[in-house]
C-alpha positions as CSV (number, residue, x, y, z in Angstrom):
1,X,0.0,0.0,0.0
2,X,1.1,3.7,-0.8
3,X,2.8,5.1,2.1
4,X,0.4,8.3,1.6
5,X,-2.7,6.4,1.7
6,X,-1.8,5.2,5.0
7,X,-1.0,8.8,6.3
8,X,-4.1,10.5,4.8
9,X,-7.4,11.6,6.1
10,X,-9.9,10.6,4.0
11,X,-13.2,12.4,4.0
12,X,-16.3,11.5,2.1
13,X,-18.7,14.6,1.9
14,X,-22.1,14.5,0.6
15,X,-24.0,17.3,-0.2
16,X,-28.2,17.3,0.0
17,X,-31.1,19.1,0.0
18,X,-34.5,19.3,0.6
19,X,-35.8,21.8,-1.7
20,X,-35.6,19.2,-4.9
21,X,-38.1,19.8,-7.9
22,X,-38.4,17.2,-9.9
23,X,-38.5,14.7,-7.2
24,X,-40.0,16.2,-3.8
25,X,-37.5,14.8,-1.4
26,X,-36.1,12.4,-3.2
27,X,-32.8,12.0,-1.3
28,X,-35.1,10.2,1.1
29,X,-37.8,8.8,-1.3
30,X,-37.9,4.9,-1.0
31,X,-35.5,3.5,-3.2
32,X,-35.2,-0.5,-3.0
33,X,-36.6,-0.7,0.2
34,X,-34.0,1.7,1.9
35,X,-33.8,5.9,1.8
36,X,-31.9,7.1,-1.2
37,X,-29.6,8.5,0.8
38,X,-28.9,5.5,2.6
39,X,-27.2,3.3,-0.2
40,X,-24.2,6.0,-0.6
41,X,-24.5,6.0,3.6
42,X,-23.6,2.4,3.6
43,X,-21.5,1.9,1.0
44,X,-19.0,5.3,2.3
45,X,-19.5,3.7,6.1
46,X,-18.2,0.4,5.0
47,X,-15.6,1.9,2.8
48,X,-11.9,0.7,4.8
49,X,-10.0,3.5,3.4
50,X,-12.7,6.2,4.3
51,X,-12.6,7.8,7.5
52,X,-15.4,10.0,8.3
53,X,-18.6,10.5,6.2
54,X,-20.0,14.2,5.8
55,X,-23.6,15.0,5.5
56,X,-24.1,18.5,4.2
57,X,-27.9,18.8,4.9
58,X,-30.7,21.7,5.6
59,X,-33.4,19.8,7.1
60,X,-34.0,18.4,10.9
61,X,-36.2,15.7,9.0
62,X,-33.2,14.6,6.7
63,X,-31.2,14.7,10.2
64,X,-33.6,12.4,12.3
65,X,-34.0,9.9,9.2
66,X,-30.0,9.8,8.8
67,X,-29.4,9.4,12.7
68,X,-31.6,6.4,12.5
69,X,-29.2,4.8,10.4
70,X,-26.4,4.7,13.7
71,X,-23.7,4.7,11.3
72,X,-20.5,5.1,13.5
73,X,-18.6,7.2,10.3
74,X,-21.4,9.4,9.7
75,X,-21.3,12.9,10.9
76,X,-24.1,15.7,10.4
77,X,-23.2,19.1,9.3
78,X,-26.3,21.7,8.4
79,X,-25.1,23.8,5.6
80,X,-25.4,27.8,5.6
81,X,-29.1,28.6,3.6
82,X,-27.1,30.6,1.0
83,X,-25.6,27.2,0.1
84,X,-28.5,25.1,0.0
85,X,-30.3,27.1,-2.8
86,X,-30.6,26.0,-6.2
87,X,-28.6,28.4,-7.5
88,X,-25.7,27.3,-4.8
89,X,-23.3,25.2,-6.6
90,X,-21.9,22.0,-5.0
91,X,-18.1,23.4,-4.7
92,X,-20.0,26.4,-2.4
93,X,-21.1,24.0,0.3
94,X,-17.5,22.0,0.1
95,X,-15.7,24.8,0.5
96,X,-17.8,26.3,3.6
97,X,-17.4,22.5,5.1
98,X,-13.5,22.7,4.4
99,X,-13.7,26.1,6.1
100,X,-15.7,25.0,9.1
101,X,-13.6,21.4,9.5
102,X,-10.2,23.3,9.3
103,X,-9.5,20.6,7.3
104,X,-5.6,19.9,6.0
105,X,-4.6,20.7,2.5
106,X,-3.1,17.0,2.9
107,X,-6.6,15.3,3.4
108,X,-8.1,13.7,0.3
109,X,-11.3,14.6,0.1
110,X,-14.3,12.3,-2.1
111,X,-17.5,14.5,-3.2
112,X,-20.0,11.7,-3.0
113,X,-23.5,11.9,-4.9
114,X,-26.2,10.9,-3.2
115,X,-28.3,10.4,-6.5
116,X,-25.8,7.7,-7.8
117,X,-27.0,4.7,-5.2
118,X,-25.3,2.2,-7.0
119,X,-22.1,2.8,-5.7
120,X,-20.4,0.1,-3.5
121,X,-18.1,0.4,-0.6
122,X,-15.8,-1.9,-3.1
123,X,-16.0,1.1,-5.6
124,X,-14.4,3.4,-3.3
125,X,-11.6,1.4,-1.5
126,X,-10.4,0.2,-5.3
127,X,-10.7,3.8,-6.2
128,X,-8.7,5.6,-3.0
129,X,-5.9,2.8,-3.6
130,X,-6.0,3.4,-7.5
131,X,-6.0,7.4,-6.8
132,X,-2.9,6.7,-4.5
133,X,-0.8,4.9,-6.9
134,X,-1.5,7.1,-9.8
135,X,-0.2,10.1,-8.4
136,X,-2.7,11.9,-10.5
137,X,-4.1,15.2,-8.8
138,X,-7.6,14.5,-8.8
139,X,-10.0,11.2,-9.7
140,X,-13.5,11.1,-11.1
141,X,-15.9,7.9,-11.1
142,X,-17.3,7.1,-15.3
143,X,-18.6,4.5,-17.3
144,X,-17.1,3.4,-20.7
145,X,-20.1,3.8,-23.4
146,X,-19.6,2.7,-26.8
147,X,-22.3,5.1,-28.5
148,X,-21.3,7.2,-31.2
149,X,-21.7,11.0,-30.6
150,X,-22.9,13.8,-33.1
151,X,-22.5,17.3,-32.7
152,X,-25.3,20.1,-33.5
153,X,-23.7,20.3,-37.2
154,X,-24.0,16.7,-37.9
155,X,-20.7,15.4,-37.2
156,X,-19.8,12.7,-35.7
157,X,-17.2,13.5,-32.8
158,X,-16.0,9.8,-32.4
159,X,-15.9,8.2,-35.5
160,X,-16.1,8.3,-38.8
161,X,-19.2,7.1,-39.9
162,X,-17.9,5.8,-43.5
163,X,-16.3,3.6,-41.6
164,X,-18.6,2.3,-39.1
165,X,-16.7,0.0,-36.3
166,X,-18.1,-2.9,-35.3
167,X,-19.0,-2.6,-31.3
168,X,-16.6,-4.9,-30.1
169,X,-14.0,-3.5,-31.9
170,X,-15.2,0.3,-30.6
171,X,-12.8,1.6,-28.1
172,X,-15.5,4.1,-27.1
173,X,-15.1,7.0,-24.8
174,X,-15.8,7.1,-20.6
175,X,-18.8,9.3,-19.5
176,X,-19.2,10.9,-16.2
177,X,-21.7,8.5,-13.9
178,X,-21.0,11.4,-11.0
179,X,-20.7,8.8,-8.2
180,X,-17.6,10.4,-6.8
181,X,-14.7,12.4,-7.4
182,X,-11.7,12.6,-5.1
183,X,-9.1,15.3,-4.8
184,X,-7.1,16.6,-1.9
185,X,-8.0,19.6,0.4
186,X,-5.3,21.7,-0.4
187,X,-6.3,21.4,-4.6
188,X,-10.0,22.2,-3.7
189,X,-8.9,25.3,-1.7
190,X,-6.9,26.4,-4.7
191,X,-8.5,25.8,-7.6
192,X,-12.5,26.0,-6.1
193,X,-13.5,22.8,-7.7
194,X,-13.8,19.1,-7.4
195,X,-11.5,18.5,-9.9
196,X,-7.9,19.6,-10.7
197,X,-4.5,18.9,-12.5
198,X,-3.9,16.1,-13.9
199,X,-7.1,13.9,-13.7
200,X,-7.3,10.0,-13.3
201,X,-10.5,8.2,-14.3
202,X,-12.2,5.3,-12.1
203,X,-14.0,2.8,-14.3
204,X,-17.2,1.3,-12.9
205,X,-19.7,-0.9,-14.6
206,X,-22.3,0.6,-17.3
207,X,-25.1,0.2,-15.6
208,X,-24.1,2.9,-12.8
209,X,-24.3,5.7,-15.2
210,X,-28.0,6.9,-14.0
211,X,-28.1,9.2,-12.0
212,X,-31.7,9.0,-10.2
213,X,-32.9,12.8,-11.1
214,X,-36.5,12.4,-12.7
215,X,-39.7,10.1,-12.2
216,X,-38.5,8.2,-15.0
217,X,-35.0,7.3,-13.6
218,X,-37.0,5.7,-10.4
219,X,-38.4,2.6,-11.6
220,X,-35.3,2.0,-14.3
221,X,-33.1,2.8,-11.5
222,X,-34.5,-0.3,-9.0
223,X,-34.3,-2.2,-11.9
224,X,-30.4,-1.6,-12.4
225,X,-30.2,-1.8,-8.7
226,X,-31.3,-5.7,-8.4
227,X,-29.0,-5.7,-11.0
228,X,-26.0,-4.7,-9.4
229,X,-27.0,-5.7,-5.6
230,X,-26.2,-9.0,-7.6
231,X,-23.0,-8.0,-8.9
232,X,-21.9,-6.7,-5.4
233,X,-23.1,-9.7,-3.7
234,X,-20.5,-11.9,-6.1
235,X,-17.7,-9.6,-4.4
236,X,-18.7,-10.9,-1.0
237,X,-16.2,-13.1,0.3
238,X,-17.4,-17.0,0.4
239,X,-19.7,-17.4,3.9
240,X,-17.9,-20.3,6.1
241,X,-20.2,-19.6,9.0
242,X,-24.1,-18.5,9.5
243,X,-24.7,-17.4,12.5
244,X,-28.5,-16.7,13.7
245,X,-30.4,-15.2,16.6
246,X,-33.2,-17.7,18.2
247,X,-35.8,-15.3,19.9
248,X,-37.5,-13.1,17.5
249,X,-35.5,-14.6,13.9
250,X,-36.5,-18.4,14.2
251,X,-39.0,-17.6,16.5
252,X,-41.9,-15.0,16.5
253,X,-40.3,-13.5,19.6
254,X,-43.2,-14.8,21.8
255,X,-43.1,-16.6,25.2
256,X,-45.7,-19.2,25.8
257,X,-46.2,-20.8,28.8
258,X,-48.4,-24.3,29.9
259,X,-50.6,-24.6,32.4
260,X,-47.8,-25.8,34.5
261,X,-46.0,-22.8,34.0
262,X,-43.2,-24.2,31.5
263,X,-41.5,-21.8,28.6
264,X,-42.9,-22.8,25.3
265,X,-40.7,-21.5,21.5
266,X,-42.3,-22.2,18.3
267,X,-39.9,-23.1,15.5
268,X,-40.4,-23.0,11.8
269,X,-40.0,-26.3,9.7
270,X,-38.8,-24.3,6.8
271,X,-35.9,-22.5,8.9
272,X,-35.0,-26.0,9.5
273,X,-34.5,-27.1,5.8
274,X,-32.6,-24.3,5.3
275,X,-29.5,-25.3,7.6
276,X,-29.6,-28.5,5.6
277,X,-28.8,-26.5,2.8
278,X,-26.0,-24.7,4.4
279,X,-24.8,-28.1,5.8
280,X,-24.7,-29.4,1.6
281,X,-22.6,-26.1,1.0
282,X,-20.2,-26.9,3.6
283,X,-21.3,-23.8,5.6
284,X,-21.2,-24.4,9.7
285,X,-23.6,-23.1,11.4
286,X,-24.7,-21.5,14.9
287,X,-27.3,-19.8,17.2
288,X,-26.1,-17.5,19.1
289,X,-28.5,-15.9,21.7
290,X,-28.8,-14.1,24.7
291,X,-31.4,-16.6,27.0
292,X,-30.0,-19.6,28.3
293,X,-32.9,-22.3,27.8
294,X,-32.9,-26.2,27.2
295,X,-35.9,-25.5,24.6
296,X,-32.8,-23.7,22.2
297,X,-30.2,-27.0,22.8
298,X,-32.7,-29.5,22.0
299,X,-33.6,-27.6,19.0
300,X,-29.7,-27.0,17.7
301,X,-29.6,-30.5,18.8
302,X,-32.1,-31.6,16.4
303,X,-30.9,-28.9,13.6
304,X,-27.2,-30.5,14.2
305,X,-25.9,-26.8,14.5
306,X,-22.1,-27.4,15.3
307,X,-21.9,-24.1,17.4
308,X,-24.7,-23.0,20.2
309,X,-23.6,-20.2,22.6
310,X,-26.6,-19.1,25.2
311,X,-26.7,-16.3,27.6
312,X,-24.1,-14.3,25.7
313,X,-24.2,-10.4,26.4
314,X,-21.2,-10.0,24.1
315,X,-22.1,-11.6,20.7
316,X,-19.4,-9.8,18.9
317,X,-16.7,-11.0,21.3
318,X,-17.8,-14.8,21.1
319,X,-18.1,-14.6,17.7
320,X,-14.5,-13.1,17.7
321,X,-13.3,-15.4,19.5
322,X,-14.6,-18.3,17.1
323,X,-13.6,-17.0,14.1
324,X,-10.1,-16.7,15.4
325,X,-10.3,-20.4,16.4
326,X,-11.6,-21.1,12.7
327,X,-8.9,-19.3,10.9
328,X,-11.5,-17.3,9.6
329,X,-12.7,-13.2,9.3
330,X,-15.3,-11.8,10.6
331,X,-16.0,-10.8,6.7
332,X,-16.7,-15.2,6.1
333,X,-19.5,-14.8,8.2
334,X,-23.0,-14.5,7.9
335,X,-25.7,-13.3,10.6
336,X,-29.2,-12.4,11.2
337,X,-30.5,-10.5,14.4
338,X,-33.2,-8.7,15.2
339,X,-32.5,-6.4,18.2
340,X,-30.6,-3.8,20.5
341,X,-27.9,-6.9,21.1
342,X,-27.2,-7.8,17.6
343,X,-26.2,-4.1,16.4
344,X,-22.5,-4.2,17.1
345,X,-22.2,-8.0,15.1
346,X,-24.5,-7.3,12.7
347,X,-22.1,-4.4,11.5
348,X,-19.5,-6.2,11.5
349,X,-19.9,-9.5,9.9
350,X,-19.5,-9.8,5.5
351,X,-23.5,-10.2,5.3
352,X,-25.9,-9.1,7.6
353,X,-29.7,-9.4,7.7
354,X,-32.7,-9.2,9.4
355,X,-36.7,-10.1,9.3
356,X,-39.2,-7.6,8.5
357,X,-40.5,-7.7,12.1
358,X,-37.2,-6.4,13.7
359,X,-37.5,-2.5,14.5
360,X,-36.5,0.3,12.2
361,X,-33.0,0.9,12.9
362,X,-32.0,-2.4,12.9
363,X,-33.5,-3.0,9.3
364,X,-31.9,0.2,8.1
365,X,-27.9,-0.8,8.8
366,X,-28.4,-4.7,7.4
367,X,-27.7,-5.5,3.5
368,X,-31.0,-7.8,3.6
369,X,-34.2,-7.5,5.2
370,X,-36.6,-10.6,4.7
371,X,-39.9,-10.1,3.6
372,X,-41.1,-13.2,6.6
373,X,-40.7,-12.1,9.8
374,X,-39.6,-13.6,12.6
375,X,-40.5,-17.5,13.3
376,X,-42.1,-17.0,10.1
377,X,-39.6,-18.5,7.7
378,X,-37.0,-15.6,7.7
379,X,-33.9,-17.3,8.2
380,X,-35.1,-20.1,5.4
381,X,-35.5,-16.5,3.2
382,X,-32.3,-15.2,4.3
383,X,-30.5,-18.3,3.0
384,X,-31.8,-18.6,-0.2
385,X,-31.1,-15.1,-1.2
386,X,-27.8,-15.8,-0.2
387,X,-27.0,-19.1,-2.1
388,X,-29.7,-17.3,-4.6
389,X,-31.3,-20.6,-4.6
């Protein structure tokens, strides 16, 4: 790694507003299940080369919804009115933030659209280390499109139209997708704009190159996003352990009780085919929970889980502790939770999920929330989507 990547600060800033025409607040319109804003959130928080995520905003609402998220990285800072106009242009606002931060010329700084969603946390880290080892000045995200181009004249601008290439042998030209762009402080300062010197360009696939602006872009944009949440989810290491809640993911969260006063769970047979199937993959398997009750070991018993750890307070620590005993990362695992205890894991295993019943801010900082909810068949869900069986 570049000596000066380690050394830098590295701040992603992104800019929004409320006062949007075309779309009346779309940065926190629905968007694949999830905020707008929050796919650019997630990707920048689980960035490893970024260190602090900038909200520019100029709207308690926009604040509240953002907070929810409880994205460690993510810092709110309410832009000055005269900045949040549409006539305001987007170096105003990161110069007033550069201002206000005291920021160092030194610190690389990575505008961040929030309109471009399909950006991946992937897309970034290969883009900082790129941006690094270039040595270029500044670096903006594109796309390579192989259209051909005419001016208002009626010429072609890249190529010559007698002799028509064939596509595949069309070197084509790279368009600006405006996911990012990443320069340093000091360059911003000087030249008031994103971009500067000599420029380095970071390739991503085609289908980011919408930006969602207009009605239109809405419904085509979900459809690129199951797209590429499938071309993201091939860059997820391979899972070597699943790990699940009990109370509330394979059950409904509801305690029963007998006339003779014993504890009563109910389970879901399809949950249980669904550790079969990790079993066929190889995958090993776990509940890790916080109540300590023979009703849970007869059931792992029955699943044949290889790993059951009851009455835990500290999931992430136990589930430290067994990946180091695997050989494994925390990024090999997989988990589902549904409450206050499962935050801290759920953040930082590779895949994270949740059913549909768990409460709002644990639904909004998982990858996957399952349409079942708890005891329901959510884990079963969960799996499949997954080994996208």
């Amino acid at each position: 790694m570049d000596s000066s990547l380690k050394k830098s600060n590295i701040v992603a800033f992104i800019p929004i507003r409320s006062g949007s025409k075309s779309i009346k607040d779309k940065n926190i319109k629905m968007f694949f299940g999830k905020p707008l804003i929050y796919w650019v959130l997630y990707a920048s928080q689980n960035s490893r080369k970024i260190n602090k995520v900038v909200v520019a905003l100029d709207s308690e609402i926009y604040e509240k919804l953002i907070s929810r998220f409880r994205f460690p990285k993510v810092e709110i800072y309410n832009r000055l009115h005269e900045n949040a106009t549409d006539m305001a242009s987007t170096e105003s606002v990161m110069l007033e933030y550069i201002d206000y931060a005291k920021l160092h010329p030194d610190d690389t700084f990575i505008l961040v659209q929030a309109t471009s969603p399909f950006t991946s946390n992937h897309d970034f880290d290969n883009a900082i280390t790129e941006y690094f080892k270039s040595g270029k000045d500044s670096m903006l995200s594109c796309v390579k499109t192989k259209r051909f181009f005419w001016d208002n004249n009626g010429t072609p601008l890249n190529y010559d139209y007698q002799n028509r290439p064939r596509r595949q042998n069309f070197e084509g030209l790279f368009l600006e997708n405006g996911a990012f762009y990443i320069n340093s402080v000091g360059n911003i300062l000087k030249y008031k704009n994103r971009l500067s010197g000599q420029i380095g360009i970071f390739e991503m696939p085609e289908c980011t190159s919408l930006e969602i602006d207009e009605p239109l872009d809405w419904q085509t944009g979900e459809m690129i996003m199951n797209r590429r949440i499938k071309e993201i989810k091939k860059e997820i290491p391979k899972i070597k352990l699943f790990l699940t809640d009990v109370d509330g993911v394979l059950t409904d969260g509801g305690m029963y009780y007998s006339e003779t006063g014993d504890e009563l769970k109910k389970f879901n047979t399809r949950d249980g085919v669904a550790f079969e199937l990790l079993r066929k993959k190889g995958i090993k398997t776990g509940f890790i929970t916080g109540e300590d009750t023979k009703i849970v070991a007869r059931r792992a018993e029955k699943l044949k889980i290889d790993y059951l750890f009851q009455g835990v307070k500290d999931k992430l620590a136990v589930t430290q502790i067994l990946a180091k005993q695997l050989a494994i990362s925390l990024d090999e695992i997989a988990y589902i939770g549904d409450d206050i205890n499962d935050i801290e894991l759920l953040k930082a295993v590779g895949i994270s999920a949740a059913p549909s019943s768990a409460p709002q801010y644990i639904k909004d900082i998982v990858h996957f929330v399952t349409e079942k909810r708890g005891g329901e068949g959510a884990f079963r869900e969960f799996v499949e989507w997954l080994l996208e069986i």
